[in-house]
C-alpha positions as CSV (number, residue, x, y, z in Angstrom):
1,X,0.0,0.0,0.0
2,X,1.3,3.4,-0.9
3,X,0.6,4.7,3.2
4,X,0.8,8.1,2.5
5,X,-2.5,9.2,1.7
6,X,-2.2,10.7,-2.2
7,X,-4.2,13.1,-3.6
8,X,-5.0,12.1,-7.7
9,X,-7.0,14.4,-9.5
10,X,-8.1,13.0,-12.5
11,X,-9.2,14.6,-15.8
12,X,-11.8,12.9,-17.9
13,X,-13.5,13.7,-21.1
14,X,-17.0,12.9,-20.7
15,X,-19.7,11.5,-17.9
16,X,-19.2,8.0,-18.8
17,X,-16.2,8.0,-17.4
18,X,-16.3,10.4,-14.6
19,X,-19.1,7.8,-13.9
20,X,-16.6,5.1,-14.0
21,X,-13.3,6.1,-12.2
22,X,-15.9,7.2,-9.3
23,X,-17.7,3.6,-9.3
24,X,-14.7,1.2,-9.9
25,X,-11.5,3.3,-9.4
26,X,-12.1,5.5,-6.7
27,X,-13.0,2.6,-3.8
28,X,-10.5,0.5,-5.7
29,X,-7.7,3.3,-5.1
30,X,-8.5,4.1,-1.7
31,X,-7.3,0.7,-0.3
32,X,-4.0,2.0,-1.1
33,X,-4.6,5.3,0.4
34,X,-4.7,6.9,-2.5
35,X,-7.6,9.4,-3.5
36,X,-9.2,10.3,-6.4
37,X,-10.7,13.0,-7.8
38,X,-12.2,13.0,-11.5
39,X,-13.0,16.3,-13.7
40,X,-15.0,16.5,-16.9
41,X,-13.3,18.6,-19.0
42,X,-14.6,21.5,-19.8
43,X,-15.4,22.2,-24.0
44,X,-16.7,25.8,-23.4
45,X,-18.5,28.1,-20.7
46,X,-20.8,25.9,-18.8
47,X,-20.9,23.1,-21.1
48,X,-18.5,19.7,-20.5
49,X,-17.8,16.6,-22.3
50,X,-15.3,16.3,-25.1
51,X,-12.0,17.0,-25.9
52,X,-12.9,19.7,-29.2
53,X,-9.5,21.6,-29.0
54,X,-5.6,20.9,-27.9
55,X,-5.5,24.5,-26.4
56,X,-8.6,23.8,-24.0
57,X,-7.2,20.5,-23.0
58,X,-3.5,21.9,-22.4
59,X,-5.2,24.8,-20.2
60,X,-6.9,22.6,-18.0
61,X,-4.4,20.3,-17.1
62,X,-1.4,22.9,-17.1
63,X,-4.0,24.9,-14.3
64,X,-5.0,21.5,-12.5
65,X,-0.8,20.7,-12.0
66,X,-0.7,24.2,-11.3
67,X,-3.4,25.1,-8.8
68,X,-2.4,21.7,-6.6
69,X,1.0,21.5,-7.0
70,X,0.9,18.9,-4.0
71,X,-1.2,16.5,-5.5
72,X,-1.1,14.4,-8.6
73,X,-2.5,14.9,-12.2
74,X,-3.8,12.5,-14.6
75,X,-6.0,12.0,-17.0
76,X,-8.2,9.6,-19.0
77,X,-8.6,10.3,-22.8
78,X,-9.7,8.4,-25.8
79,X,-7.1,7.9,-28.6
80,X,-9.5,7.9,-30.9
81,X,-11.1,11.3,-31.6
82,X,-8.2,13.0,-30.3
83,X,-7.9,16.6,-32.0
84,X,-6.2,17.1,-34.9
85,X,-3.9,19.9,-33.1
86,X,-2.7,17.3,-30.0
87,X,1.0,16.9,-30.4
88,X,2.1,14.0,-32.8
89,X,-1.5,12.6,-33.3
90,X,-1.4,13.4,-37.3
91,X,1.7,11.2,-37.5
92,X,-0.3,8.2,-36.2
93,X,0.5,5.3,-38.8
94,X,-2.5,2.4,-38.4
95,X,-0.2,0.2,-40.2
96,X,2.3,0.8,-36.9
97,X,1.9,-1.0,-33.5
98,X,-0.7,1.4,-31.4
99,X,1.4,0.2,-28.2
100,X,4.3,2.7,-29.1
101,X,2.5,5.2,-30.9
102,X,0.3,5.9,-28.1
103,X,3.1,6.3,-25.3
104,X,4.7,8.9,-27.8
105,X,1.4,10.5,-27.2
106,X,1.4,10.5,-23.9
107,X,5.2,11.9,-23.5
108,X,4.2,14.7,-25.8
109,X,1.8,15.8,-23.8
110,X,3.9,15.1,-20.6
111,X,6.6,17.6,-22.5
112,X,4.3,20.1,-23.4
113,X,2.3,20.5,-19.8
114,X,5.7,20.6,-18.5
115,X,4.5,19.9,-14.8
116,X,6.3,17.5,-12.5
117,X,3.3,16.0,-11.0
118,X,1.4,15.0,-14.2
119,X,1.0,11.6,-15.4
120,X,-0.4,11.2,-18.4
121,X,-2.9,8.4,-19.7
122,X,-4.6,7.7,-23.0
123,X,-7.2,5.0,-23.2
124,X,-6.2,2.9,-26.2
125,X,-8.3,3.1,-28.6
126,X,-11.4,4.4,-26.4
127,X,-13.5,3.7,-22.9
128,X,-15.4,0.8,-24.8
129,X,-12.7,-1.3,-25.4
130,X,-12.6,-2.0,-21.9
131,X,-15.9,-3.4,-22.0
132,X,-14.7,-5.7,-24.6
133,X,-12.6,-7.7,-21.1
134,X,-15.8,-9.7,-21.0
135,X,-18.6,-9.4,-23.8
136,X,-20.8,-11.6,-21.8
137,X,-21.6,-9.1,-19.3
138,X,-23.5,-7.3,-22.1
139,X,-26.1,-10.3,-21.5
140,X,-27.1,-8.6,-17.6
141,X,-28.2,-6.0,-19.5
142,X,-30.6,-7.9,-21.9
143,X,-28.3,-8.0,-25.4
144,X,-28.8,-10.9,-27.3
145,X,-26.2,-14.5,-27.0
146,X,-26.4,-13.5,-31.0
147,X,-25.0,-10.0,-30.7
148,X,-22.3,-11.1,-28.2
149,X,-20.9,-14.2,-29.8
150,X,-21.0,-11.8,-33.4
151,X,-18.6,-9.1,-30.7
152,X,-16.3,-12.5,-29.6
153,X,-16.1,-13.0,-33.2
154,X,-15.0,-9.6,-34.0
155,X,-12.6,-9.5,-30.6
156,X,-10.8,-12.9,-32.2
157,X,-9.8,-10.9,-34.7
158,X,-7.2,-8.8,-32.2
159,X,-4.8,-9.2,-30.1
160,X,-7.2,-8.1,-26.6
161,X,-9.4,-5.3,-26.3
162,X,-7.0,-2.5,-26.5
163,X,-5.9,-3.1,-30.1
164,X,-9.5,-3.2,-31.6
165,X,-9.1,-0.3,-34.1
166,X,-10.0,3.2,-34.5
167,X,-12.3,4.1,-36.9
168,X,-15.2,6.1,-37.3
169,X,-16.8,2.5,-38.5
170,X,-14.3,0.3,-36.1
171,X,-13.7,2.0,-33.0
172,X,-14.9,-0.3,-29.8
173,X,-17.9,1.9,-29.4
174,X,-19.1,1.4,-32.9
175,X,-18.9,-1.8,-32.8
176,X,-21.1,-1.6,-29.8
177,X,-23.8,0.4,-31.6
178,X,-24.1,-1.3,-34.6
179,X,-25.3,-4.6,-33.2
180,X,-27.1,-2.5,-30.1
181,X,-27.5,0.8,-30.8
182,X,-29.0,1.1,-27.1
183,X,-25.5,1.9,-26.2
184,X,-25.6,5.5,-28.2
185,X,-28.5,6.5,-26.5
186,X,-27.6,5.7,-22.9
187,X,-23.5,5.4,-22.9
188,X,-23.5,6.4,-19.4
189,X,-25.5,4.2,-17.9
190,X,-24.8,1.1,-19.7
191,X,-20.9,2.1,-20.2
192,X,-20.5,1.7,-16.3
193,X,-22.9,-0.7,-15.7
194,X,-21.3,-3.7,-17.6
195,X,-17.6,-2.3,-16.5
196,X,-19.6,-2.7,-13.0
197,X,-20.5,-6.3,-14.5
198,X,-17.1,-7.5,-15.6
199,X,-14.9,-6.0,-12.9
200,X,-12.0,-4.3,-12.5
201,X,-10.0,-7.4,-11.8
202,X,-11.1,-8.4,-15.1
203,X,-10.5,-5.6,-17.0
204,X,-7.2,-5.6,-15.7
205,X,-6.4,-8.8,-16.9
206,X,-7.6,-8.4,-20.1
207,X,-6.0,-4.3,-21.0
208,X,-2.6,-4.3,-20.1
209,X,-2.3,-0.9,-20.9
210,X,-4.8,-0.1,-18.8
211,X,-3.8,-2.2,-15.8
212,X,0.5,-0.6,-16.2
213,X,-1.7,2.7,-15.2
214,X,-3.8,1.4,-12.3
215,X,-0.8,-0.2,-11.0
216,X,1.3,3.1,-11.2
217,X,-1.5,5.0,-9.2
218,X,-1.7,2.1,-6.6
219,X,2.4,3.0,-6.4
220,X,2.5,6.3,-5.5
C-alpha cells in the first residue's frame, strides 16, 4: 500500500467515465490510500464533455498541476477522436503497433504541460474497449447470445481489447452500436454498468495498458 495518503485528481473527457473512475477506481484506489478526484473537461463556458480543442485540453491540465502543485494529475482520454492539433497525433501510422504510438502520445503531452506531477494516460483506442474484457456481461443488460458471440467474433480478430481499431466504422464503441444501438442513446448508464459487471480485476487482466496505469496510481 502506498501509506501516504495521495491526492489524484483526474481529468476525464466525458460522464461516462467520470461515472466510471468514481464507481470502480475510486473505492479500488483508496485501499492503497490513495484518493481520487475526477473532472470533466470542460469544451466551453458551462458546457463539459469532449476534448474539441488541444489548447482547452492543455489549459486545464497545465491549471490543474498548477493550482495543486501537491497532488497528482492524470487524465483519461480516448485515442480515438483525439484533436487534430494534439502533439504528434497526425503522424499516427495504423499500419504501426498502437502500443508505441500511443506512449509517444502520452510523452508529448507530458513535455508540453511541462508539470512534474502529471502523469499522463490515453485510453487505447477508447472507454469501450474495456468493455470488450468480457462481452458476456453485455447479456445482464438484456443484449442478445447472438449479438455477443458476433462481438467475440470480432474480438478474435485482435490481439485483446485495447488493439481493436480506430475508426469512425471500427472504433470499440461502434462496434457496440451497430449490433445494439441502445448503447448510443444511454453510454453512461450502460458504459459503467457492464464495467460494474465485468470487474476491475477483469478488466485488468484483459488491458494491459490499462492495468501498467492502475498499478502506477496504486504505487505512488
Amino acid at each position: 500500500m502506498a501509506g501516504n495518503h495521495t491526492r489524484v485528481n483526474i481529468l476525464v473527457e466525458g460522464q461516462t467515465e467520470e461515472s466510471f473512475v468514481r464507481k470502480l477506481l475510486v473505492p479500488h484506489l483508496a485501499n492503497f490510500d490513495v484518493w481520487l478526484t475526477p473532472r470533466i473537461i470542460q469544451t466551453s463556458k458551462g458546457h463539459k464533455g469532449g476534448v474539441v480543442s488541444y489548447g482547452k485540453l492543455r489549459h486545464q491540465v497545465r491549471q490543474w498541476c498548477q493550482q495543486d502543485p501537491t497532488a497528482r494529475v492524470t487524465t483519461l482520454f480516448d485515442v480515438y477522436g483525439l484533436p487534430t492539433d494534439f502533439p504528434g497525433i497526425t503522424d499516427w501510422n495504423a499500419n504501426q503497433p498502437a502500443q508505441i504510438q500511443v506512449a509517444a502520445l502520452e510523452a508529448n503531452l507530458q513535455a508540453d504541460i511541462g508539470q512534474a506531477n502529471l502523469i499522463p494516460y490515453m485510453q487505447l483506442h477508447e472507454y469501450e474497449a474495456l468493455l470488450f474484457s468480457d462481452l458476456n456481461a453485455f447479456g445482464y443488460a438484456d443484449v442478445s447470445p447472438q449479438t455477443i458471440t458476433n462481438w467475440q467474433a470480432q474480438l478474435a480478430q485482435f490481439a485483446g481489447p485495447e488493439d481493436v481499431n480506430n475508426s469512425p466504422q471500427t472504433a470499440p464503441s461502434k462496434r457496440l452500436i451497430a449490433h445494439w444501438p441502445n448503447y448510443a442513446h444511454a453510454k453512461p448508464h450502460y458504459g459503467v454498468l457492464i464495467a460494474s459487471k465485468i470487474g476491475l480485476p477483469a478488466i485488468r487482466a484483459a488491458c494491459p495498458r490499462f492495468n501498467a496505469w492502475v498499478t502506477r496510481l496504486e504505487n505512488l
